[in-house]
PDB file with one MODEL, atoms N, CA, C and O in Angstrom:
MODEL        1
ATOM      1  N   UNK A   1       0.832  -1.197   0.000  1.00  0.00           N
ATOM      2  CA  UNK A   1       0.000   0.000   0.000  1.00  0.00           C
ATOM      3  C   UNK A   1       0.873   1.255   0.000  1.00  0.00           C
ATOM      4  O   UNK A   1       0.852   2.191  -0.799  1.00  0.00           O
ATOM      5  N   UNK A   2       1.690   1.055   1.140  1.00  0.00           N
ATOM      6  CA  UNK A   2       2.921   2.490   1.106  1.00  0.00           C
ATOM      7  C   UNK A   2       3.338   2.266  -0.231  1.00  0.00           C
ATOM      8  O   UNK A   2       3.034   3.344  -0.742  1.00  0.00           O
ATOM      9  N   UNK A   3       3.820   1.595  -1.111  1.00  0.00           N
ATOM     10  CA  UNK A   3       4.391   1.698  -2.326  1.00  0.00           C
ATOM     11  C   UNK A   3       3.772   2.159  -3.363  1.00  0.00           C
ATOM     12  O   UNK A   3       4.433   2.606  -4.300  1.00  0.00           O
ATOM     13  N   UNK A   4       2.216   2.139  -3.405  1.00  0.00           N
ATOM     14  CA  UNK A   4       1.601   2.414  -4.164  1.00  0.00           C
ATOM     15  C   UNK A   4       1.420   3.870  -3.644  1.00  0.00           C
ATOM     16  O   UNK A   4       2.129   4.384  -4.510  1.00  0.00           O
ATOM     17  N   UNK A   5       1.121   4.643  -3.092  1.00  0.00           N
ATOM     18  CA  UNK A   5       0.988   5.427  -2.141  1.00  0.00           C
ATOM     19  C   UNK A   5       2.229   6.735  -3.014  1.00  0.00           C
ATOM     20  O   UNK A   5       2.144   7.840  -3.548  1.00  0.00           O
ATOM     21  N   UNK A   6       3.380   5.628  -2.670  1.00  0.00           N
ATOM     22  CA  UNK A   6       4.885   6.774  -3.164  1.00  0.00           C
ATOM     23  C   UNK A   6       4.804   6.678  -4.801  1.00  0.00           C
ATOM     24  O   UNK A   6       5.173   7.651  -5.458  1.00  0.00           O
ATOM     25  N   UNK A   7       4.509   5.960  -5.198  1.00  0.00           N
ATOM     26  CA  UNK A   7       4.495   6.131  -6.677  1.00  0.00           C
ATOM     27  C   UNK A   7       3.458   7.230  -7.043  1.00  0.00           C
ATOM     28  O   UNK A   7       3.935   7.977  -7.898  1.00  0.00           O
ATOM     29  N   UNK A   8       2.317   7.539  -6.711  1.00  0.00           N
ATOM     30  CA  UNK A   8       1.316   8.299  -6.675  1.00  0.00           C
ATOM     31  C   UNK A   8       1.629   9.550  -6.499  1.00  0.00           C
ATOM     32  O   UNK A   8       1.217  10.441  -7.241  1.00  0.00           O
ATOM     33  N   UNK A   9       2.496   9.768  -5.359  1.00  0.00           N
ATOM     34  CA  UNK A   9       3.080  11.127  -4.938  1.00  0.00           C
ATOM     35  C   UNK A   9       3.789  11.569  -5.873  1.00  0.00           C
ATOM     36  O   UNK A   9       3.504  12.663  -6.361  1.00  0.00           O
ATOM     37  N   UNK A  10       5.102  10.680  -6.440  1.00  0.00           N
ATOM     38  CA  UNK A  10       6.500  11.035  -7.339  1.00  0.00           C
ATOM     39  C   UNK A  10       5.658  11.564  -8.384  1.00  0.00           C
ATOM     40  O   UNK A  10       5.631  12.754  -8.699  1.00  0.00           O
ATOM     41  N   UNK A  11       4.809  10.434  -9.037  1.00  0.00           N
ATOM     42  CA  UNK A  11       4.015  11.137 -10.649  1.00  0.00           C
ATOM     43  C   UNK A  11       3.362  12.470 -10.082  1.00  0.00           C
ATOM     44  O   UNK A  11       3.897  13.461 -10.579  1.00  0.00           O
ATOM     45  N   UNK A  12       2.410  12.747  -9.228  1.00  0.00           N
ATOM     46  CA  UNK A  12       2.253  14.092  -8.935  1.00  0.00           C
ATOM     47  C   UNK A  12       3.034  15.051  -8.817  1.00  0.00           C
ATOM     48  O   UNK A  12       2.878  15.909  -9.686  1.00  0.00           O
ATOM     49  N   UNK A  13       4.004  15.293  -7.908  1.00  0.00           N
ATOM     50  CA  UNK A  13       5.275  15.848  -8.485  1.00  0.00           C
ATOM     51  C   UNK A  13       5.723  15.936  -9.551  1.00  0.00           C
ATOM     52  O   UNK A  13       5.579  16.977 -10.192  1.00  0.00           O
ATOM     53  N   UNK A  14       6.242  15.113  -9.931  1.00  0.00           N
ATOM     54  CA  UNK A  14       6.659  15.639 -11.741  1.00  0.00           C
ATOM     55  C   UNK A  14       5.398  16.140 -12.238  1.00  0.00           C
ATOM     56  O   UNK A  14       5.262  17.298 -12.633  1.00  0.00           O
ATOM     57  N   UNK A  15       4.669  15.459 -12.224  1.00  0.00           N
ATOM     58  CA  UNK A  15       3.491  16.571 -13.162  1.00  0.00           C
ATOM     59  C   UNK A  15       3.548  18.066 -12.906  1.00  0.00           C
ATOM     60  O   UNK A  15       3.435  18.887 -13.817  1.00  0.00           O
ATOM     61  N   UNK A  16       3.778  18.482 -11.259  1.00  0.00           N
ATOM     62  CA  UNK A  16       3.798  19.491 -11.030  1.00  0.00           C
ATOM     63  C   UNK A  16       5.166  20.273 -11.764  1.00  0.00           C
ATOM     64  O   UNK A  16       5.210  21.352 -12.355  1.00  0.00           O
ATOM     65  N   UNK A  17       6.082  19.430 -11.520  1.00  0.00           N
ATOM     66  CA  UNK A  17       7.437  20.138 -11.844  1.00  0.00           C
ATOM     67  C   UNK A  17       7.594  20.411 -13.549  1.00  0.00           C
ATOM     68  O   UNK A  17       8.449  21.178 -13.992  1.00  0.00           O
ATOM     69  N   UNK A  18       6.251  19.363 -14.762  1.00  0.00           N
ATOM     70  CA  UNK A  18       6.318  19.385 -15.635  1.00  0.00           C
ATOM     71  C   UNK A  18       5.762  21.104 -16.020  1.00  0.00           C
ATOM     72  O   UNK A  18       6.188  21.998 -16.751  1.00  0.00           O
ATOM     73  N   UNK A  19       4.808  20.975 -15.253  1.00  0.00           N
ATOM     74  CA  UNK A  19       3.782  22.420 -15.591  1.00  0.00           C
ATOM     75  C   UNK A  19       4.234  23.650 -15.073  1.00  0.00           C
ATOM     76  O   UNK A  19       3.763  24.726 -15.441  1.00  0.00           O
ATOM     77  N   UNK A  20       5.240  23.521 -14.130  1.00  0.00           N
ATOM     78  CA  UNK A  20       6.195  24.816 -13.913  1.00  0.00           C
ATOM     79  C   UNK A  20       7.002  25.020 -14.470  1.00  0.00           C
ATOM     80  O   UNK A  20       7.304  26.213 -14.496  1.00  0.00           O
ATOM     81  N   UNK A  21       7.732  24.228 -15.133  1.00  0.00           N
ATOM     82  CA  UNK A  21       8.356  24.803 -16.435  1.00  0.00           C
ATOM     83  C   UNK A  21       7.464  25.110 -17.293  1.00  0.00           C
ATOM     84  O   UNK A  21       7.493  26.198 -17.868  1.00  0.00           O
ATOM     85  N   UNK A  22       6.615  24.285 -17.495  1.00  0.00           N
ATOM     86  CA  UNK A  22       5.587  24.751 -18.920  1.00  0.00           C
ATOM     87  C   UNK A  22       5.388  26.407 -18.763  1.00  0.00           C
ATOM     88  O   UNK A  22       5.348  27.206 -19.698  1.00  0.00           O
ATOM     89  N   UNK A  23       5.296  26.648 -17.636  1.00  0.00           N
ATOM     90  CA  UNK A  23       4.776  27.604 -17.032  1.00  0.00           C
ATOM     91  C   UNK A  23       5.753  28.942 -17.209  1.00  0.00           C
ATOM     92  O   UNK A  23       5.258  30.009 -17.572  1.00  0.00           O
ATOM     93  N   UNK A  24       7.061  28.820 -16.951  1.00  0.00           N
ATOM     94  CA  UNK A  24       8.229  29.529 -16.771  1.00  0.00           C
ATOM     95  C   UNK A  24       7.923  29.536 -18.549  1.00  0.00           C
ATOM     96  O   UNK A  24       7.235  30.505 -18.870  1.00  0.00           O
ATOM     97  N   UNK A  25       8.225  28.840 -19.445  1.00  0.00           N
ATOM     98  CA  UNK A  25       8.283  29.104 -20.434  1.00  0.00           C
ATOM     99  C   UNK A  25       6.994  30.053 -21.305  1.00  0.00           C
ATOM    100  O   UNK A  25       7.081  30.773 -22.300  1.00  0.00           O
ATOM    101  N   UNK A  26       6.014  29.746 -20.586  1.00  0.00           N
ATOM    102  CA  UNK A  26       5.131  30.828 -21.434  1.00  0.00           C
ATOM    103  C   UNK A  26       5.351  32.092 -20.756  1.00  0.00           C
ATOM    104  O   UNK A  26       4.938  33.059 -21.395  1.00  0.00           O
ATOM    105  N   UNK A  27       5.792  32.304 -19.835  1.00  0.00           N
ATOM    106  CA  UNK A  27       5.911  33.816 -19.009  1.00  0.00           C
ATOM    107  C   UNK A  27       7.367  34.151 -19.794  1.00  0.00           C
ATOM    108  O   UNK A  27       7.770  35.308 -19.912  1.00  0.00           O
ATOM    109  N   UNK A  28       8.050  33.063 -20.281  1.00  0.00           N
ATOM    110  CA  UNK A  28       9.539  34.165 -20.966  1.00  0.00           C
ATOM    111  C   UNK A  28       8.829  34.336 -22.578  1.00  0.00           C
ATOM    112  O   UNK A  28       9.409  35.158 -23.288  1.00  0.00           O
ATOM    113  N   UNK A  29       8.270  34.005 -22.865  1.00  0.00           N
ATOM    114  CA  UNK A  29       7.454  34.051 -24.458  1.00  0.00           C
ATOM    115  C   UNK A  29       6.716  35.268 -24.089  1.00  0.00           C
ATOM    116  O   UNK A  29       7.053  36.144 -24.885  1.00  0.00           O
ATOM    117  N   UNK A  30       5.809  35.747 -23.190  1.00  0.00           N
ATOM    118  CA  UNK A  30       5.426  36.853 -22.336  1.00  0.00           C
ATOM    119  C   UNK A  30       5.851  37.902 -22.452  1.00  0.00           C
ATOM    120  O   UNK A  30       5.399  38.935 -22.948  1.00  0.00           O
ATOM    121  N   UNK A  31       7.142  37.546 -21.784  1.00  0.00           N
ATOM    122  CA  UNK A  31       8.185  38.793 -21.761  1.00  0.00           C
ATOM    123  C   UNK A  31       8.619  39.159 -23.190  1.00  0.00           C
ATOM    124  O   UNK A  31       8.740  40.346 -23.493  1.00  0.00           O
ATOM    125  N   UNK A  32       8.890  38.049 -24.194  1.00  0.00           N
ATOM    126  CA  UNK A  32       9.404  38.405 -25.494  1.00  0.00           C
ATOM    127  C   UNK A  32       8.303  39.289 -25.518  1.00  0.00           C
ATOM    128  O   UNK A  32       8.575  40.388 -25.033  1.00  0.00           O
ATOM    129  N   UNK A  33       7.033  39.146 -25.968  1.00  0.00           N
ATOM    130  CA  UNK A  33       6.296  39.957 -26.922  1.00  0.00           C
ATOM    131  C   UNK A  33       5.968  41.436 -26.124  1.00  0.00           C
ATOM    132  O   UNK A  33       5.612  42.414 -26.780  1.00  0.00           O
ATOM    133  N   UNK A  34       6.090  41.479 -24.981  1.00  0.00           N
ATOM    134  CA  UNK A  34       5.923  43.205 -24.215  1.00  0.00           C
ATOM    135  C   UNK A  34       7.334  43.757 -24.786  1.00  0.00           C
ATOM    136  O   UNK A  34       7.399  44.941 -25.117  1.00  0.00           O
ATOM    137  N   UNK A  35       8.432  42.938 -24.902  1.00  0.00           N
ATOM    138  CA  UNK A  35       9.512  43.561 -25.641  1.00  0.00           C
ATOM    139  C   UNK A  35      10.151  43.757 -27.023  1.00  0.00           C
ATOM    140  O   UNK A  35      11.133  44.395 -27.405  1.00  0.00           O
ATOM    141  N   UNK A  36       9.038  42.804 -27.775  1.00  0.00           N
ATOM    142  CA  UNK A  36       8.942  43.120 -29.249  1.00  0.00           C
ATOM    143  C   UNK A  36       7.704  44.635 -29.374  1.00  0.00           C
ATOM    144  O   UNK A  36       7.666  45.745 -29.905  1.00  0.00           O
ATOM    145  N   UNK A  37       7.039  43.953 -28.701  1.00  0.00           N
ATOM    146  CA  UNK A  37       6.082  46.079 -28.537  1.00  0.00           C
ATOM    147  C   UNK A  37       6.813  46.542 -28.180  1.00  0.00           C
ATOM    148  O   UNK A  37       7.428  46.826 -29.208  1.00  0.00           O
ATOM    149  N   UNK A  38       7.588  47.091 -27.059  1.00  0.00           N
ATOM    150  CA  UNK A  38       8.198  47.924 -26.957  1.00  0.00           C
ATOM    151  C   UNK A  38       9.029  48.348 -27.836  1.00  0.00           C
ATOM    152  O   UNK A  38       8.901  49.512 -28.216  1.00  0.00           O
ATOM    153  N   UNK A  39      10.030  47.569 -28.352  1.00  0.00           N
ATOM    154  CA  UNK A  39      10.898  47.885 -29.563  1.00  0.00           C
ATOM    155  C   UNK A  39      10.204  48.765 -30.985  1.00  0.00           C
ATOM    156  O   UNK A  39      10.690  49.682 -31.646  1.00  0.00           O
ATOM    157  N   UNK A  40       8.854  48.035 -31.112  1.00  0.00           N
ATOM    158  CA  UNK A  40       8.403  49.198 -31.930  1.00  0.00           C
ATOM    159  C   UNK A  40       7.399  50.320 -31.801  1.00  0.00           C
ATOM    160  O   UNK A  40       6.562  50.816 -32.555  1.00  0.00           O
ATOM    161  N   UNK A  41       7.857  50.563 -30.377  1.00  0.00           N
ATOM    162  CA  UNK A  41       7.305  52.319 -30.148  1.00  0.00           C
ATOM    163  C   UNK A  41       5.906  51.612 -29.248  1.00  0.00           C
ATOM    164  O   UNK A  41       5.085  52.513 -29.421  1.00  0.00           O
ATOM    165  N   UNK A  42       5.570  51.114 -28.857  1.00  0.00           N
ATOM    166  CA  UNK A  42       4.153  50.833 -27.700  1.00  0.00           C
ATOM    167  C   UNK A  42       4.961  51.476 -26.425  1.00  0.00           C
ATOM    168  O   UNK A  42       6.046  51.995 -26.165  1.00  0.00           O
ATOM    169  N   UNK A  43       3.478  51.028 -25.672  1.00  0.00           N
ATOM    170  CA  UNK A  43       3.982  51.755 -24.024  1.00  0.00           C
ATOM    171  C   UNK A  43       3.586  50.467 -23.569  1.00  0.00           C
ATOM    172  O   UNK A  43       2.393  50.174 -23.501  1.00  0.00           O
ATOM    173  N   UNK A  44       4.467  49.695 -23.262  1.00  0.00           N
ATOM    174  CA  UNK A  44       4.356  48.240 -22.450  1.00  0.00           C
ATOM    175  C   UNK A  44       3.725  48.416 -21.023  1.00  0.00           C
ATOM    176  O   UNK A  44       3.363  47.435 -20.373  1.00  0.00           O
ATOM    177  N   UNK A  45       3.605  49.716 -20.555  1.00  0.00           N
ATOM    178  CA  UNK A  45       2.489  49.765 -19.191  1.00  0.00           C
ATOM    179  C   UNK A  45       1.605  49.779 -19.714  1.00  0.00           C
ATOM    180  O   UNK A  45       1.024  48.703 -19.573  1.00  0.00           O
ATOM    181  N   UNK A  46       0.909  50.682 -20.523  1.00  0.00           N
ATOM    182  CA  UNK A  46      -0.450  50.907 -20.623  1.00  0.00           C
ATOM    183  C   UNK A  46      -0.973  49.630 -21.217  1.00  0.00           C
ATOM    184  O   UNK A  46      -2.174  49.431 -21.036  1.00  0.00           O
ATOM    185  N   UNK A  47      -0.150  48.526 -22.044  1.00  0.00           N
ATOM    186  CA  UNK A  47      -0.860  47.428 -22.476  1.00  0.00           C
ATOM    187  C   UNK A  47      -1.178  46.342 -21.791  1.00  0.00           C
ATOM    188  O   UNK A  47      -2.040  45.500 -22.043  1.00  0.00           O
ATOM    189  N   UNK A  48      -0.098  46.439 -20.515  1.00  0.00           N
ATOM    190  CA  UNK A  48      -0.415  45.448 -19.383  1.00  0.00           C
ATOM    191  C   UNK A  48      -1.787  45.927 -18.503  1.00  0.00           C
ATOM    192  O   UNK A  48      -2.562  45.292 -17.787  1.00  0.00           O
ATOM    193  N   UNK A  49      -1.719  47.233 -18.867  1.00  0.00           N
ATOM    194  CA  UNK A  49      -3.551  47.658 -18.100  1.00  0.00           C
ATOM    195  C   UNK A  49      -4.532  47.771 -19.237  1.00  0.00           C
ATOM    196  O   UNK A  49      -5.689  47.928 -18.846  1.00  0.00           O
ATOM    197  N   UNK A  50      -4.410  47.743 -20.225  1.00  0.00           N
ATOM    198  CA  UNK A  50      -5.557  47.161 -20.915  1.00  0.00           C
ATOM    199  C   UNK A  50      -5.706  45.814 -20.700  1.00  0.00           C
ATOM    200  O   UNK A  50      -6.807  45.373 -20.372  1.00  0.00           O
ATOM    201  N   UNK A  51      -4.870  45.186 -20.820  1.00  0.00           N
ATOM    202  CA  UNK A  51      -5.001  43.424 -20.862  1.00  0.00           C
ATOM    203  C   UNK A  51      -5.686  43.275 -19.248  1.00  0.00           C
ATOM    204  O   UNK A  51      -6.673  42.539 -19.224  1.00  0.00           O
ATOM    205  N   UNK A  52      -5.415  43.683 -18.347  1.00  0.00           N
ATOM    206  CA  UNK A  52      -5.895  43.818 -17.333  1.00  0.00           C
ATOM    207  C   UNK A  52      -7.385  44.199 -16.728  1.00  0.00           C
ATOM    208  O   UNK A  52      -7.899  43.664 -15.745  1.00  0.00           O
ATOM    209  N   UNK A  53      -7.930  45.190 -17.496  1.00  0.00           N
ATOM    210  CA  UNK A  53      -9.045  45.688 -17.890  1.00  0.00           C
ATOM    211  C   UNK A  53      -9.884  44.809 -18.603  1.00  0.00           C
ATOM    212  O   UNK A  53     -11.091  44.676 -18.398  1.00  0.00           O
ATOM    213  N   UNK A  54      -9.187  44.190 -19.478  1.00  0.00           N
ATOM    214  CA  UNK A  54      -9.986  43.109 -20.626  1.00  0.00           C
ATOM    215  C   UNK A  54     -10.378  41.771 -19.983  1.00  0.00           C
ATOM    216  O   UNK A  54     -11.210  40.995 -20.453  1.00  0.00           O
ATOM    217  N   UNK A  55      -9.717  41.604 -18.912  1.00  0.00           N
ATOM    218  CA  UNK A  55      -9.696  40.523 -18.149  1.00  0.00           C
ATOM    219  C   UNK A  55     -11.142  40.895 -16.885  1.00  0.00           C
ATOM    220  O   UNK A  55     -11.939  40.053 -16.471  1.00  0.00           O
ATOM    221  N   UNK A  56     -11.116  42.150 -16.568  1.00  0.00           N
ATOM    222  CA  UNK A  56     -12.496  41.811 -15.978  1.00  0.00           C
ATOM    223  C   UNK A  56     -13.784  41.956 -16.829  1.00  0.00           C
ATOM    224  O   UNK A  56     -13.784  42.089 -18.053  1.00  0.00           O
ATOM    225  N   UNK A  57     -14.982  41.911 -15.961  1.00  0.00           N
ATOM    226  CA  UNK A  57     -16.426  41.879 -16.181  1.00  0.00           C
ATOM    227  C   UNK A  57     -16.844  42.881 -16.653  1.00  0.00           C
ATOM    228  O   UNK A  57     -16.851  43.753 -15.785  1.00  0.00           O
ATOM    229  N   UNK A  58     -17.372  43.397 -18.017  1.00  0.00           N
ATOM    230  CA  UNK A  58     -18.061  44.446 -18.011  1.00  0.00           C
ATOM    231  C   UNK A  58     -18.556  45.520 -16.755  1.00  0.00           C
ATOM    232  O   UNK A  58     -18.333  46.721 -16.603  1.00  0.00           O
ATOM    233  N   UNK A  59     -19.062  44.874 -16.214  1.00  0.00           N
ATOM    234  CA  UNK A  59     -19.662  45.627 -15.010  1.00  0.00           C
ATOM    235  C   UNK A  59     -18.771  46.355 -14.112  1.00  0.00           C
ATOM    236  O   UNK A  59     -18.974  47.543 -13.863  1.00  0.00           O
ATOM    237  N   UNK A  60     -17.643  45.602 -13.535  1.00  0.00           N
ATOM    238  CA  UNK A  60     -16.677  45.657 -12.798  1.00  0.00           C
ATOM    239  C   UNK A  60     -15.662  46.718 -13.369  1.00  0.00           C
ATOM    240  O   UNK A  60     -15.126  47.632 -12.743  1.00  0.00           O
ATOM    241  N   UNK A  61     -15.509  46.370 -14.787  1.00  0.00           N
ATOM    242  CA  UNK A  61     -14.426  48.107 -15.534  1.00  0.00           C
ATOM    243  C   UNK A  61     -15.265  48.892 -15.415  1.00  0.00           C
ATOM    244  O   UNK A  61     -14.739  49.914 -14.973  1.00  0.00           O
ATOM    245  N   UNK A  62     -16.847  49.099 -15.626  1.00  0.00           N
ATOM    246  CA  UNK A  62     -17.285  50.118 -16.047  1.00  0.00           C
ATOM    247  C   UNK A  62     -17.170  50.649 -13.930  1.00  0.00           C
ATOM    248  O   UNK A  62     -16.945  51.838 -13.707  1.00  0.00           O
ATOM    249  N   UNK A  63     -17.287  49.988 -13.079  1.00  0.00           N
ATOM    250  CA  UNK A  63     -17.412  50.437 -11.577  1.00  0.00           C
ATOM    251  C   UNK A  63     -16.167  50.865 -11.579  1.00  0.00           C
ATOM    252  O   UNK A  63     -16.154  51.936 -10.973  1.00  0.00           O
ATOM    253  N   UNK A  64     -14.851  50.511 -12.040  1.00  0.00           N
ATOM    254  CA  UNK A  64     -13.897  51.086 -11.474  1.00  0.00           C
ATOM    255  C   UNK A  64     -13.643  51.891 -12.421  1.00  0.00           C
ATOM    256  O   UNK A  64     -12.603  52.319 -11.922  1.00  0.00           O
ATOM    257  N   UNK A  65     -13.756  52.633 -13.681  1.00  0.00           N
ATOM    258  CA  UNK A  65     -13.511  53.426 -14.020  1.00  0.00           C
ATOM    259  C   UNK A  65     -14.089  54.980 -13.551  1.00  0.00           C
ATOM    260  O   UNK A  65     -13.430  56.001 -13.353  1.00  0.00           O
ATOM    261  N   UNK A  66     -15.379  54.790 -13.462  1.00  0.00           N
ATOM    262  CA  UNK A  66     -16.319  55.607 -12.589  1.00  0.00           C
ATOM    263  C   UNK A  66     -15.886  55.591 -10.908  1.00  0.00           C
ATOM    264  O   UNK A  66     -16.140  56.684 -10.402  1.00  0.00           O
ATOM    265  N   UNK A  67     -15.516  54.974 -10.299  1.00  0.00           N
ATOM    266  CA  UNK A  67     -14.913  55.527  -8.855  1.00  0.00           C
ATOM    267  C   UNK A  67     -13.141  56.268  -9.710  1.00  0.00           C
ATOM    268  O   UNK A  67     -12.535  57.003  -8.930  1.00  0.00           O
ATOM    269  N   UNK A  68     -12.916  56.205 -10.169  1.00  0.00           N
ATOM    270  CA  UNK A  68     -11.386  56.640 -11.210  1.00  0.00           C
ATOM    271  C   UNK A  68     -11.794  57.747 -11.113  1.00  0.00           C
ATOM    272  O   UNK A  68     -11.441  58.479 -10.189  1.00  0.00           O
ATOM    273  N   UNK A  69     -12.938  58.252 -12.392  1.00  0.00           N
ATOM    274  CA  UNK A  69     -13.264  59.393 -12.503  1.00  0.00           C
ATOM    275  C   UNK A  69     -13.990  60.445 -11.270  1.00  0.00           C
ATOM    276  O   UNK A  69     -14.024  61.671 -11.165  1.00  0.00           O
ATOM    277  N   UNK A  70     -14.489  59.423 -10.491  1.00  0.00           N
ATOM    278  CA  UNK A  70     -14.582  60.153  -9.028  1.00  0.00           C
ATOM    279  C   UNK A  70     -13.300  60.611  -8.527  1.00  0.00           C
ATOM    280  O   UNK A  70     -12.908  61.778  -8.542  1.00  0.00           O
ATOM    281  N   UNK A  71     -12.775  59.759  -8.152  1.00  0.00           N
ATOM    282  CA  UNK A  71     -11.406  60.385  -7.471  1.00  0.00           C
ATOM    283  C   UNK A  71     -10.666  61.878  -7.866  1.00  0.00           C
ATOM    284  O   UNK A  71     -10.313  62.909  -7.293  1.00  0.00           O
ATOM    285  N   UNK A  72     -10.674  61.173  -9.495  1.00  0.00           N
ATOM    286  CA  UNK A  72      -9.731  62.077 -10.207  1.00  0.00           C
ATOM    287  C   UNK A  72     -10.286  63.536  -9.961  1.00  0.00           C
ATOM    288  O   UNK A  72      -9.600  64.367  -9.366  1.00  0.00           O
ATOM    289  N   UNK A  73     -11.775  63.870 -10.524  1.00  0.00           N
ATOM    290  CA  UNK A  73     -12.281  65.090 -10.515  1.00  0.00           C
ATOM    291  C   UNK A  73     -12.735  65.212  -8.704  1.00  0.00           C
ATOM    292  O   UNK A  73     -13.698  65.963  -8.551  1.00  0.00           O
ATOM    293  N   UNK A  74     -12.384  64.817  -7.852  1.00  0.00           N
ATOM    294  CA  UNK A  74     -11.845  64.928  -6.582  1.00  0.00           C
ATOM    295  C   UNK A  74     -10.892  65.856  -6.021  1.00  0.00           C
ATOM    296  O   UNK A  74     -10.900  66.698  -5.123  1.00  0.00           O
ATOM    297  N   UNK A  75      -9.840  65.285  -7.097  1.00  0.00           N
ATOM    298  CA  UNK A  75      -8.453  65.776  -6.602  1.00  0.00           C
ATOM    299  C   UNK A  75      -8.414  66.639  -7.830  1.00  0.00           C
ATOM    300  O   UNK A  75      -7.234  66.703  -8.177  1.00  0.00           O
ATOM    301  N   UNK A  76      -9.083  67.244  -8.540  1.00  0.00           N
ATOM    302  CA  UNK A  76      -8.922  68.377  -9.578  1.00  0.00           C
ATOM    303  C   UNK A  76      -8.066  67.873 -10.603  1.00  0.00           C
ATOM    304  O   UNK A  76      -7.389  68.748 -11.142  1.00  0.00           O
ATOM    305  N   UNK A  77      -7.890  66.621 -11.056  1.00  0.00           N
ATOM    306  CA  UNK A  77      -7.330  66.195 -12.213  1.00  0.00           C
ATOM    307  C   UNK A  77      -8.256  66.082 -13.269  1.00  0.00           C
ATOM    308  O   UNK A  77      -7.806  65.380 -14.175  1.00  0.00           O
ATOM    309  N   UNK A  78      -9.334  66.498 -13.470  1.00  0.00           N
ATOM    310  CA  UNK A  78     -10.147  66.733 -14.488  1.00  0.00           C
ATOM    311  C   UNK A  78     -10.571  65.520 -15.060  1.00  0.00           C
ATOM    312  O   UNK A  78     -11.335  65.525 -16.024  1.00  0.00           O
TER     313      UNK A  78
ENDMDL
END
């Protein structure tokens, strides 16, 4: 039973250790392309906050843009 037990564990592990590299490798493919935009003239912040933006709920950009624009015309940033 313990043997079956440790074999179970090891394959879980590697699976894990398979998908963290998988993982490491799509985040350096990541990094290539914010630095192929950049190279031709983008603003690699503002695209990480669109992508960011795109990632929530309709509802949820349109709430935080509107407390944004609260703030802003708050603090007299128009």
């Amino acid at each position: 039973m313990a043997e079956a037990t440790d074999d179970r564990l090891r394959l879980l592990i590697e699976r894990i250790e398979r998908l963290e590299e998988e993982k490491k490798g799509i985040a350096d493919d990541i990094r290539d392309v914010y630095a192929e935009a950049k190279a031709v003239g983008y603003d690699v912040k503002i695209m990480r906050q669109i992508i960011r933006l795109r990632k929530m709920k309709p509802d949820e950009r349109s709430e935080q843009e509107t407390i944004l624009d609260t703030y802003k015309a708050a603090l007299g940033m128009g």
